[in-house]
TIZAKOL-318989 format. One record per residue: residue number from 1; y, x, z of N, C-alpha, C in turn. Coordinates in steps of 0.05 Angstrom, whole numbers. Each point is the difference from the previous one (the first is absolute). Layout:
<roke><num>NUM</num><n_Y>Y</n_Y><n_X>X</n_X><n_Z>Z</n_Z><ca_Y>Y</ca_Y><ca_X>X</ca_X><ca_Z>Z</ca_Z><c_Y>Y</c_Y><c_X>X</c_X><c_Z>Z</c_Z></roke>
...
***
This chain:
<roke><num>1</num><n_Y>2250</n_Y><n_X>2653</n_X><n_Z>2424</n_Z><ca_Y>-21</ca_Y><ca_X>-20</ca_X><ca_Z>3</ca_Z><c_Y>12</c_Y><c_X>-28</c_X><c_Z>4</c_Z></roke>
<roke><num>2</num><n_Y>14</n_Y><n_X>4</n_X><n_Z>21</n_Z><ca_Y>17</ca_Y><ca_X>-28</ca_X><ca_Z>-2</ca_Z><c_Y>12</c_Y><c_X>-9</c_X><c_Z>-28</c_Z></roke>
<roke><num>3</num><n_Y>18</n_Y><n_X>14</n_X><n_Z>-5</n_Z><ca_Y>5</ca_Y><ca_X>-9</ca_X><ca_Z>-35</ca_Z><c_Y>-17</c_Y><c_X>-16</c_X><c_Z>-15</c_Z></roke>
<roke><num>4</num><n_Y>-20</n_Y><n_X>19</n_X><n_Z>-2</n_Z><ca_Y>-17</ca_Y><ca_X>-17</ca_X><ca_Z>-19</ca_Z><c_Y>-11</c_Y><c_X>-24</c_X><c_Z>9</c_Z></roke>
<roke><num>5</num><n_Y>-3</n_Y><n_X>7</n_X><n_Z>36</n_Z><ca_Y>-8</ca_Y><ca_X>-43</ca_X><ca_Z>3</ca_Z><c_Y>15</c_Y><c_X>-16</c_X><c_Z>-7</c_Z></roke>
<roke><num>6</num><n_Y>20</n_Y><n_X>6</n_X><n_Z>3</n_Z><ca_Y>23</ca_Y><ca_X>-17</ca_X><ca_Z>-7</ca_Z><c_Y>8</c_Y><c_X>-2</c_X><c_Z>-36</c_Z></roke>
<roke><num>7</num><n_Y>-17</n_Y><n_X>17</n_X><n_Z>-17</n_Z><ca_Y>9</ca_Y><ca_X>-7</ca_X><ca_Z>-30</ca_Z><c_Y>-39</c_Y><c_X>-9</c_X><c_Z>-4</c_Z></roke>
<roke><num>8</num><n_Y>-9</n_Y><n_X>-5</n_X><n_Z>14</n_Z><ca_Y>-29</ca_Y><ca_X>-16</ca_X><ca_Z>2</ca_Z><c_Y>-2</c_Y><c_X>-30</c_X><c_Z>2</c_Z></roke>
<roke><num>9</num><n_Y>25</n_Y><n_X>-12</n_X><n_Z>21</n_Z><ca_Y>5</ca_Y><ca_X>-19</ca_X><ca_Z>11</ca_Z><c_Y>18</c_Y><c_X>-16</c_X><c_Z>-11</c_Z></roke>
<roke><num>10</num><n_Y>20</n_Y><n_X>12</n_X><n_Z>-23</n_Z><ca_Y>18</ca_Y><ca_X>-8</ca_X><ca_Z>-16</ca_Z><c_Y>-16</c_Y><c_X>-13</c_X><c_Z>-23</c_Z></roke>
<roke><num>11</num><n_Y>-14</n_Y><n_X>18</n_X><n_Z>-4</n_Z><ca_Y>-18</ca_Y><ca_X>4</ca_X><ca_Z>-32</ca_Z><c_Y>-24</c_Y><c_X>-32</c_X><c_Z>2</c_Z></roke>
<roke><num>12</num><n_Y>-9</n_Y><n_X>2</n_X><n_Z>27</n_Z><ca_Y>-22</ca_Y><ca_X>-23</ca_X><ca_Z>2</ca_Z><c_Y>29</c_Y><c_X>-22</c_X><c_Z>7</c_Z></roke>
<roke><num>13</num><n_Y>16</n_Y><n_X>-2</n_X><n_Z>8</n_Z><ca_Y>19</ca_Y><ca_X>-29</ca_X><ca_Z>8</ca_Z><c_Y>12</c_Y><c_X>-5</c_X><c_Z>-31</c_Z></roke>
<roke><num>14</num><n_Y>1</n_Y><n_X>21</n_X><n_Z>-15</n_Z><ca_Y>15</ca_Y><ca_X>-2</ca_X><ca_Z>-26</ca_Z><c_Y>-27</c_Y><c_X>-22</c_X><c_Z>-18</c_Z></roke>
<roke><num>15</num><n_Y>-23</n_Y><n_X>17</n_X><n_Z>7</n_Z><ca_Y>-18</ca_Y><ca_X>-11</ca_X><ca_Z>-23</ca_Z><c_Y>-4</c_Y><c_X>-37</c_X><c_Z>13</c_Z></roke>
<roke><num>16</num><n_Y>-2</n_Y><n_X>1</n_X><n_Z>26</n_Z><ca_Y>-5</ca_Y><ca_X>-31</ca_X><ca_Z>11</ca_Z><c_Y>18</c_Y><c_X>-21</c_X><c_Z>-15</c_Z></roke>
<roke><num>17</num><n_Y>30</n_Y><n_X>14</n_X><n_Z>6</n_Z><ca_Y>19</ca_Y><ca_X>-20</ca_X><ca_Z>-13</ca_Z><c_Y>2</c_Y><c_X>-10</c_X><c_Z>-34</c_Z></roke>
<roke><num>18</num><n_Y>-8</n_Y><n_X>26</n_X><n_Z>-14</n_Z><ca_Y>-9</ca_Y><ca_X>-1</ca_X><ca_Z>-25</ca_Z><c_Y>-23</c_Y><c_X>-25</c_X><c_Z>0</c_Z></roke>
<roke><num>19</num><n_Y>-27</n_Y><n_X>5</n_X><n_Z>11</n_Z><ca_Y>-25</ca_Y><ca_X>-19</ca_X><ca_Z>5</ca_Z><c_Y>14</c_Y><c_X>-23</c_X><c_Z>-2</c_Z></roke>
<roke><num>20</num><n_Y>16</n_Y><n_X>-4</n_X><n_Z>15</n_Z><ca_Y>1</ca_Y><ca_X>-33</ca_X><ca_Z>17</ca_Z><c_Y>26</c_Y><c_X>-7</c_X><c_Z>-30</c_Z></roke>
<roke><num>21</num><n_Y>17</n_Y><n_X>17</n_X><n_Z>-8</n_Z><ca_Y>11</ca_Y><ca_X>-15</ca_X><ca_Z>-14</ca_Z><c_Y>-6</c_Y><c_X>0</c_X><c_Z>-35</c_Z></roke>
<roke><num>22</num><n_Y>-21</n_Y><n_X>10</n_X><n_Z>-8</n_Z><ca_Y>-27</ca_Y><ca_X>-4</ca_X><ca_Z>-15</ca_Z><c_Y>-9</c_Y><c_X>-20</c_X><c_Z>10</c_Z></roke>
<roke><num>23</num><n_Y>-11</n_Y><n_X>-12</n_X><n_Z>17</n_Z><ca_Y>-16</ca_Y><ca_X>-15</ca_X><ca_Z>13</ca_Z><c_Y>20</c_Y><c_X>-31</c_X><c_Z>-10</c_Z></roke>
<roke><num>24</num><n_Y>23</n_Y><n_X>1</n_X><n_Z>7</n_Z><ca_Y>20</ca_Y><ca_X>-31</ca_X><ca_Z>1</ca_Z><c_Y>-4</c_Y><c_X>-2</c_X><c_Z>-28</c_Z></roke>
<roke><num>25</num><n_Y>13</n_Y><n_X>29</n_X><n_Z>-20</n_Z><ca_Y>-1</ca_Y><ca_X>-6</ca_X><ca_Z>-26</ca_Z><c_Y>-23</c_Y><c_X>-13</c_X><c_Z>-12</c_Z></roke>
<roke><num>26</num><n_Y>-31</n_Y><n_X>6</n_X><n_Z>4</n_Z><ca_Y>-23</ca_Y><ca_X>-6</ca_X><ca_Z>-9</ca_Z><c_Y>-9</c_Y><c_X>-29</c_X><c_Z>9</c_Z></roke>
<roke><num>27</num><n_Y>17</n_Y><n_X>-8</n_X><n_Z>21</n_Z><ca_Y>-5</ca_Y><ca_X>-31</ca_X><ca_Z>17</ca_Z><c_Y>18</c_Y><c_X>-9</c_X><c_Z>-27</c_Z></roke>
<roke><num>28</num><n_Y>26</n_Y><n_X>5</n_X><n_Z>-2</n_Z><ca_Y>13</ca_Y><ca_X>-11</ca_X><ca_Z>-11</ca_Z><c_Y>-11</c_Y><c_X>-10</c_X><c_Z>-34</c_Z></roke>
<roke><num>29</num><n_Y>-5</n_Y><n_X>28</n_X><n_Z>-12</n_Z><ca_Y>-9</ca_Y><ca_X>-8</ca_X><ca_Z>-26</ca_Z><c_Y>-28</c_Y><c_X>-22</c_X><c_Z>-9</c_Z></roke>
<roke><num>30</num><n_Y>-16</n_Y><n_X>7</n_X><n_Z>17</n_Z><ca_Y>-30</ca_Y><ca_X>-18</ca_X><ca_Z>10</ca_Z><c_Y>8</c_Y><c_X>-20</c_X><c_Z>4</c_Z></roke>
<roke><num>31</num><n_Y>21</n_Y><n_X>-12</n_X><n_Z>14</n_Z><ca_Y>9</ca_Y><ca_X>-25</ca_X><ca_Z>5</ca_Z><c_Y>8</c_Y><c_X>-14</c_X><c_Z>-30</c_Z></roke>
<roke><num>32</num><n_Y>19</n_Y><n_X>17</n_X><n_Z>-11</n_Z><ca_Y>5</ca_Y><ca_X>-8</ca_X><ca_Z>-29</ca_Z><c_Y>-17</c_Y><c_X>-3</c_X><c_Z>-19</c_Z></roke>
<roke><num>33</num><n_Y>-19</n_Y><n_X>17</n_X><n_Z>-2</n_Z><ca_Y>-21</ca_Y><ca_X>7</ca_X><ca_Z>-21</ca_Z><c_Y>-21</c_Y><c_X>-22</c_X><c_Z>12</c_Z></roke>
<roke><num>34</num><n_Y>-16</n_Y><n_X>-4</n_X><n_Z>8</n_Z><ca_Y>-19</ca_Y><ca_X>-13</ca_X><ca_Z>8</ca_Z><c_Y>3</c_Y><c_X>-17</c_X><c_Z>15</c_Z></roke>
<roke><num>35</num><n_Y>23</n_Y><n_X>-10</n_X><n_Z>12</n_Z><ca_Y>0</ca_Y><ca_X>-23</ca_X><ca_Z>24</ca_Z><c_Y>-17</c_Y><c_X>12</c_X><c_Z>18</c_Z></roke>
<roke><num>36</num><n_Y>3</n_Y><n_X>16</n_X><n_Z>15</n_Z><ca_Y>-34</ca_Y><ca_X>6</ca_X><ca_Z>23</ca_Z><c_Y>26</c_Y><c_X>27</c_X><c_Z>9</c_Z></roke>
<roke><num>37</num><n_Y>4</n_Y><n_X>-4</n_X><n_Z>28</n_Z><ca_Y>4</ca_Y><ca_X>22</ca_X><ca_Z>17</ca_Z><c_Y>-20</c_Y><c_X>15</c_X><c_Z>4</c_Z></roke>
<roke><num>38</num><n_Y>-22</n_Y><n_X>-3</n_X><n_Z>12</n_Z><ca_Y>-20</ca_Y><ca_X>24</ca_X><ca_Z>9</ca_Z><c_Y>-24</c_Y><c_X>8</c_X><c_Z>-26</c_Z></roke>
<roke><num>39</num><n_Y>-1</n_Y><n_X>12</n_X><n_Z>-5</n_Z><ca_Y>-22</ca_Y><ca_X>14</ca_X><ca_Z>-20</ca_Z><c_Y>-26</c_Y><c_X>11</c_X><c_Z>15</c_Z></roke>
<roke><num>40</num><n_Y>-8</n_Y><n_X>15</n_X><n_Z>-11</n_Z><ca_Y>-21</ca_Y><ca_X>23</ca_X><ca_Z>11</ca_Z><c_Y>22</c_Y><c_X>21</c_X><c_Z>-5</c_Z></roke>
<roke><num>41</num><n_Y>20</n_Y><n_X>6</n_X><n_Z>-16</n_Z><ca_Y>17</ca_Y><ca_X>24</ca_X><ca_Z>4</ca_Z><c_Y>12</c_Y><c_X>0</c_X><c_Z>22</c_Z></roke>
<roke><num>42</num><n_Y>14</n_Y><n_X>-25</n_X><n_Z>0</n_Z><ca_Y>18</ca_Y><ca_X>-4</ca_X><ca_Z>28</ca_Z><c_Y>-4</c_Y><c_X>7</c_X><c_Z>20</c_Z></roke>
<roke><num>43</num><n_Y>-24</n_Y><n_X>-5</n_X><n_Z>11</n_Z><ca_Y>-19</ca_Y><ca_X>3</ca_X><ca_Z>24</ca_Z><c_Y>-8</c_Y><c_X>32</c_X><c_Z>-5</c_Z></roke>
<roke><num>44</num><n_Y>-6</n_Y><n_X>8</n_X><n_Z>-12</n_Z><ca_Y>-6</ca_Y><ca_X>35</ca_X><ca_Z>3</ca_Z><c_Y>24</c_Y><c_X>4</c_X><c_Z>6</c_Z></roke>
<roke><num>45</num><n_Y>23</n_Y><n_X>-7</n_X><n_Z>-28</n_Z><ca_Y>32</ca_Y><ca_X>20</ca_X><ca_Z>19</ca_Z><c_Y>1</c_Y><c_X>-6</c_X><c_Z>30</c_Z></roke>
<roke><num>46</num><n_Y>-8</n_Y><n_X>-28</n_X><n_Z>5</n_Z><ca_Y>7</ca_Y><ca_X>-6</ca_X><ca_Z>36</ca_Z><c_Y>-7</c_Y><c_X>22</c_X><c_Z>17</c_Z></roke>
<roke><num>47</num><n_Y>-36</n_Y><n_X>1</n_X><n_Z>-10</n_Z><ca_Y>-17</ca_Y><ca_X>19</ca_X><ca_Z>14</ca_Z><c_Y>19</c_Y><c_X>25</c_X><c_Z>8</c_Z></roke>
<roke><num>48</num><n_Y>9</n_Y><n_X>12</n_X><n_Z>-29</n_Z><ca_Y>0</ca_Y><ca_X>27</ca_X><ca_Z>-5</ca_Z><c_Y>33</c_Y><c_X>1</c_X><c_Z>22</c_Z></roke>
<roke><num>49</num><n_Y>16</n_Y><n_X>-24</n_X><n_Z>6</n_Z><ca_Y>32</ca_Y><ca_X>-2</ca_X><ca_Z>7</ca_Z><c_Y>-16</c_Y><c_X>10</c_X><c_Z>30</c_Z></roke>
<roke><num>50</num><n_Y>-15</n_Y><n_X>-25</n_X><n_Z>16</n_Z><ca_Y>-11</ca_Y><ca_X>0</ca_X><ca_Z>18</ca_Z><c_Y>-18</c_Y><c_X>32</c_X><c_Z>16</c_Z></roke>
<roke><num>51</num><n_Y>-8</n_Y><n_X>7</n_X><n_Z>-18</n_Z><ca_Y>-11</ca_Y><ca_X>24</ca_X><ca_Z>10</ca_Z><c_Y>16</c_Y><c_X>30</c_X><c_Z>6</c_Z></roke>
<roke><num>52</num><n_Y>26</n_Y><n_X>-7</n_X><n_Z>-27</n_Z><ca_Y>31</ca_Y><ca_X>18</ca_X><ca_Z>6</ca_Z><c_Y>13</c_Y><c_X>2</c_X><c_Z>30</c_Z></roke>
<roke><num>53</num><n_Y>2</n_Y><n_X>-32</n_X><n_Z>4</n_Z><ca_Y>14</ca_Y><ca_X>-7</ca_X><ca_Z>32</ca_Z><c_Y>-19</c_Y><c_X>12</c_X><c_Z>14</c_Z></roke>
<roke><num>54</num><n_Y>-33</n_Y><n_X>-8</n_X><n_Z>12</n_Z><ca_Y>-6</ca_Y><ca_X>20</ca_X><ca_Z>11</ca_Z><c_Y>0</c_Y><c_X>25</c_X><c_Z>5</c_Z></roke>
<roke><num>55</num><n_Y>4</n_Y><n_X>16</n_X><n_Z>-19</n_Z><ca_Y>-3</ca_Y><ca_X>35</ca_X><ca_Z>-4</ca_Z><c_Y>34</c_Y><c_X>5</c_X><c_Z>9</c_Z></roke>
<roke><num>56</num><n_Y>22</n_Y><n_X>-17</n_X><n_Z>-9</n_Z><ca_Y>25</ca_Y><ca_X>-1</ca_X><ca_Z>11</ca_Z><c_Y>0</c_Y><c_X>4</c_X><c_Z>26</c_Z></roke>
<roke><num>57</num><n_Y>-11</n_Y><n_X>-30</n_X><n_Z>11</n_Z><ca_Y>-6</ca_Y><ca_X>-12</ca_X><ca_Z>37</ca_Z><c_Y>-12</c_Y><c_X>27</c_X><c_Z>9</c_Z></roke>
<roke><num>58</num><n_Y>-19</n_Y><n_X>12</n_X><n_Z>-10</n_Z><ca_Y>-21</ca_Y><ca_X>28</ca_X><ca_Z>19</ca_Z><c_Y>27</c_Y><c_X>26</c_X><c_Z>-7</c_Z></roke>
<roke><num>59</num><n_Y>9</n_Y><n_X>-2</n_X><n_Z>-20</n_Z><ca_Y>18</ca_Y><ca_X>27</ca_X><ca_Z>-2</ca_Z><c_Y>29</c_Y><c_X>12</c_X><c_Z>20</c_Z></roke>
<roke><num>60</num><n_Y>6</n_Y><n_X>-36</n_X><n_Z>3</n_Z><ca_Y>24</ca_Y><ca_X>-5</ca_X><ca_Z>15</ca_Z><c_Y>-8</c_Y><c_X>7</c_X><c_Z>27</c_Z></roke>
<roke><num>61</num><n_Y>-23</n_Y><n_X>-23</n_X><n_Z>7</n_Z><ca_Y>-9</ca_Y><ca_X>3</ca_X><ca_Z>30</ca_Z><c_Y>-15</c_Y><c_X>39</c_X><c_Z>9</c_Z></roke>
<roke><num>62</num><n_Y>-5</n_Y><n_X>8</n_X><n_Z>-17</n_Z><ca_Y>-16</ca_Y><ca_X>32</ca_X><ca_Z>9</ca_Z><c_Y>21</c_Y><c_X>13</c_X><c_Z>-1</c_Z></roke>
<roke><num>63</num><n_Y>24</n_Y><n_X>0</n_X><n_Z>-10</n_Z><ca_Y>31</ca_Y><ca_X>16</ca_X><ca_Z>9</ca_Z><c_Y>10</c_Y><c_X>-4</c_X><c_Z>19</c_Z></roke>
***
């Protein structure tokens, strides 16, 4: 049981870091392409980054 929290906890920190560095790339290209940092895309990935750290923050703190 322990095992698997621990390949649960890898798997959600793996996908965050993926998120967030998706996230720079898509600031980055938007910046190029359109002159305009924030979109309506932008702002959902934020959402979606933002709601990761939480579920992180409750996973970490209930261990």
């Amino acid at each position: 049981m322990v095992l698997s929290d621990t390949d649960v906890k890898t798997a959600l920190i793996t996908m965050y870091i993926i998120g967030i560095i998706c996230l720079g790339i898509i600031f980055f290209l938007l910046d190029h392409i359109n002159g305009q940092f924030f979109t309506k895309f932008s702002i959902g990935l934020i959402g979606i980054v933002l709601v990761m750290g939480v579920i992180l923050v409750n996973l970490f703190s209930l261990s």
